[in-house]
N, C-alpha and C positions, 0 to 999 in steps of 0.2 A: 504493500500500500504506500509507502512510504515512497518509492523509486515509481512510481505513478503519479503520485503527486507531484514529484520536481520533473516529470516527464510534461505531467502539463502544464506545470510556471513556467517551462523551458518554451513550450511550445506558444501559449499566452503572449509570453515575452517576445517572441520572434514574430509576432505579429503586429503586437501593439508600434515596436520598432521599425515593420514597414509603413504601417498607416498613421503614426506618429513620428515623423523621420527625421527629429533631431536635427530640421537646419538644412535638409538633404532633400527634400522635396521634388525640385527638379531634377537630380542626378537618379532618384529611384525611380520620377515618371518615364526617363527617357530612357532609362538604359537597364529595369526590370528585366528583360528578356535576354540581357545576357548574363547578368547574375545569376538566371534559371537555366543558361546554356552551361556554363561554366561550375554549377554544382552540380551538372553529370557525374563526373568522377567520385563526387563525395557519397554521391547518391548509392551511385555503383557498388560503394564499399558496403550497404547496408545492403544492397540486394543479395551480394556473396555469402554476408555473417548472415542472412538470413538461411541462404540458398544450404550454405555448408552445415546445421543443424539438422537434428533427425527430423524426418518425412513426418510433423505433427502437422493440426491444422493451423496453429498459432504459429510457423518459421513459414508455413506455404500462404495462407492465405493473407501476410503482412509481405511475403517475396512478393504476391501477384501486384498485392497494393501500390509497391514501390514500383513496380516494370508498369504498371498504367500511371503511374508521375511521370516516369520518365520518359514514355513516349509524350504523353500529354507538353514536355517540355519542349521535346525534340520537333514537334509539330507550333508551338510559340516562336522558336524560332523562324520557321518559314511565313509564320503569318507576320510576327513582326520585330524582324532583325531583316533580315536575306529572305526573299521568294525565288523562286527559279531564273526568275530572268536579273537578279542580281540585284532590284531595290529595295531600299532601308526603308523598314516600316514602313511597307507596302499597304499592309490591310487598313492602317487609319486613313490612307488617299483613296483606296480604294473600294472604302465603303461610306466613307463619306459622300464621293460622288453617285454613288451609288444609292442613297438615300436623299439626297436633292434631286438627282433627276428624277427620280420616282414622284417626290413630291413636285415638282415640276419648276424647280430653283435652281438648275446645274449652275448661274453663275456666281449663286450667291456667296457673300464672304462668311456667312455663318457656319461653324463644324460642329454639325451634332454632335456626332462624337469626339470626344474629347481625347488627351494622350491618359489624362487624368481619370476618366471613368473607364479607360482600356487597362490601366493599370490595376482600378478596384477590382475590377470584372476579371483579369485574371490571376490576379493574388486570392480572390473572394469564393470565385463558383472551379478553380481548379487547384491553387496551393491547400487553400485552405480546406476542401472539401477529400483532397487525396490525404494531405495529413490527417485527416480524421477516419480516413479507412483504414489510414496504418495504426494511429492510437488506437482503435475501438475493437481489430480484429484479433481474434473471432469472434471474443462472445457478444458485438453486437454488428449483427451484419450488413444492415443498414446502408450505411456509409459507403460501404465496399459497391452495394450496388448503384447507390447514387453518381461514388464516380465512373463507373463502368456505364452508367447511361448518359452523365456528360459527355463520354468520349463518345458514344452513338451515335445519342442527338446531334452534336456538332457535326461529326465525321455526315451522316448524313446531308447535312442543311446545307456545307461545305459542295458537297456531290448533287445534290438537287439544285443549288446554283449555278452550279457550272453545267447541267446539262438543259437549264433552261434558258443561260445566257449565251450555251456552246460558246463560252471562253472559260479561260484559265481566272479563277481568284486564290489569292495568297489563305494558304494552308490546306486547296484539294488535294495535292501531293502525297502529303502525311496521310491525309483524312482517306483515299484511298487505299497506300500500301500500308498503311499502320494502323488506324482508329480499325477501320471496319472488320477489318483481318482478327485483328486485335479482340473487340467483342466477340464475335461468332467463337474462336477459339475460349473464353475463357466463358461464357454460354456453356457451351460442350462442356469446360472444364470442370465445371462446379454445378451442375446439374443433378447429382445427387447428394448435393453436398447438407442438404436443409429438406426438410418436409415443405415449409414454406416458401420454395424457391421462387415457382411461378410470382407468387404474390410478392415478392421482393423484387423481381425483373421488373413486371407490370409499374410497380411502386418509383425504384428506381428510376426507369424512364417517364412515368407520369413527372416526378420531382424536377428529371433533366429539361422536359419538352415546356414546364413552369418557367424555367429558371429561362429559359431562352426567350419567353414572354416577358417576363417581369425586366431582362435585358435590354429589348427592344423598346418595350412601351414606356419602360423608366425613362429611359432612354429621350424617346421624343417629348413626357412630358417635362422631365426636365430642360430641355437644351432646344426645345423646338417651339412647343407650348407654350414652354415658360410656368406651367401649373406648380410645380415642386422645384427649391431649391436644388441642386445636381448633390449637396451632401447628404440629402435625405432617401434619393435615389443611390448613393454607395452605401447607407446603415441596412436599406429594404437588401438590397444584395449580400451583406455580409451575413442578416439574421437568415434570408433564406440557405446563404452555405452553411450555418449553424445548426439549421432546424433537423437533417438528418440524424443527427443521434439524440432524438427525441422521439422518432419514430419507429416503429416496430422492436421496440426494446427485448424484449420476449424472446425475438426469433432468432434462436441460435443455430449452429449446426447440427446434426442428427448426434441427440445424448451428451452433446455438447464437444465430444468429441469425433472426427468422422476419419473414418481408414487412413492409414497413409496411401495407401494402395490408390485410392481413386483422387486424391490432392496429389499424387505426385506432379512434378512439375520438371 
């Protein structure tokens, strides 16, 4: 109990530090994404110490948690560092314009989205929400599945854009060879991992297909509208990444423990 508790002041802390940043504000709005690129390798180290532990559900099901952060990273890069054709934070230009000419203002100087509400939005609905599949797993599954439907949802809406624009937007890359692959595989994976599986996928991707609302809509009415200050629109985002380990608290793995045999990994 005790090395759970400093696990979550640790984890607390490491957040409050990015969204309270000490004076640092513009270097964490701008350059997030490489900070998330560059703690690969750190990451790595915990996927191994996890990997190298006996085949329980508590070393596999905190390994898979970690290997969905770290694609989830690997694909922030391409949307906003480098995209394929080599521009810096592509997707804030690229979907900006892409929300004004919808609304039918391509010249306008306004940017709905902001570097600042990109920055909450992925500290919020992906650091924050994958940290909390690795604190919480196994015995609360929850989490695990939330992020495994962020990466869906995304992965999908990514691939639905691009076959309705028939163009390339920053992060289909990932979101094809990794998100989607990615799901289906760990589907398979953990499908008899819980009695209540179904209801946790359902759950999960209900929570993901919310949170990609509550993104957008916050979204316009903050910065378009003008209805909601934009900081009231980053607290609705951080509680919605909170609220999963709030949800289906109960539902644990089969006896709380489940084979190693079917978690191998």
């Amino acid at each position: 109990m005790k090395n759970q508790n400093l696990l979550v002041a640790s984890i607390t802390l490491l957040f409050i530090m990015l969204w309270v940043p000490l004076g640092q504000c513009d270097f964490l709005v701008n350059h997030w994404m490489k900070i998330g690129t560059y703690s690969i390798p750190f990451i790595g180290i915990g996927l191994f110490a996890f990997r190298e532990k006996e085949l329980s559900p508590k070393s596999n099901l905190r390994f898979l948690s970690l290997l969905m952060l770290v694609a989830y990273v690997i694909h922030q890069f391409e949307e906003h560092w480098v995209d394929i054709y080599g521009n810096v934070y592509a997707f804030y230009t690229f979907n900006n314009n892409f929300i004004l000419t919808n609304l039918g203002e391509p010249n306008s100087a306004i940017r709905p989205l902001t570097r600042e509400s990109i920055f909450i939005i992925n500290t919020s609905l992906v650091w924050l929400i994958g940290t909390l599949a690795i604190l919480r797993s196994p015995k609360h599954l929850f989490p695990f599945f939330a992020m495994a439907g962020i990466i869906a949802v995304n992965g999908f809406v990514h691939i639905i854009a691009g076959v309705a624009t028939q163009a390339y937007n920053p992060g289909l890359l990932t979101s094809v060879l990794i998100f989607i692959p990615l799901y289906f595989w760990l589907a398979a994976k953990l499908r008899h991992s819980t009695e209540n599986y179904r209801r946790l996928v359902i759950g999960g991707l209900i929570w993901a297909i919310i949170a990609h609302v509550i993104m957008v809509a916050g979204l316009l009415a903050a910065n378009w509208f003008r209805i909601i200050p934009e900081f009231i629109y980053w607290v609705v985002l951080i509680v919605w990444s909170i609220l999963p380990i709030a949800i289906f608290r109960n539902h644990k793995n089969n006896n709380g423990i489940q084979s190693s045999r079917r978690l191998t990994v």
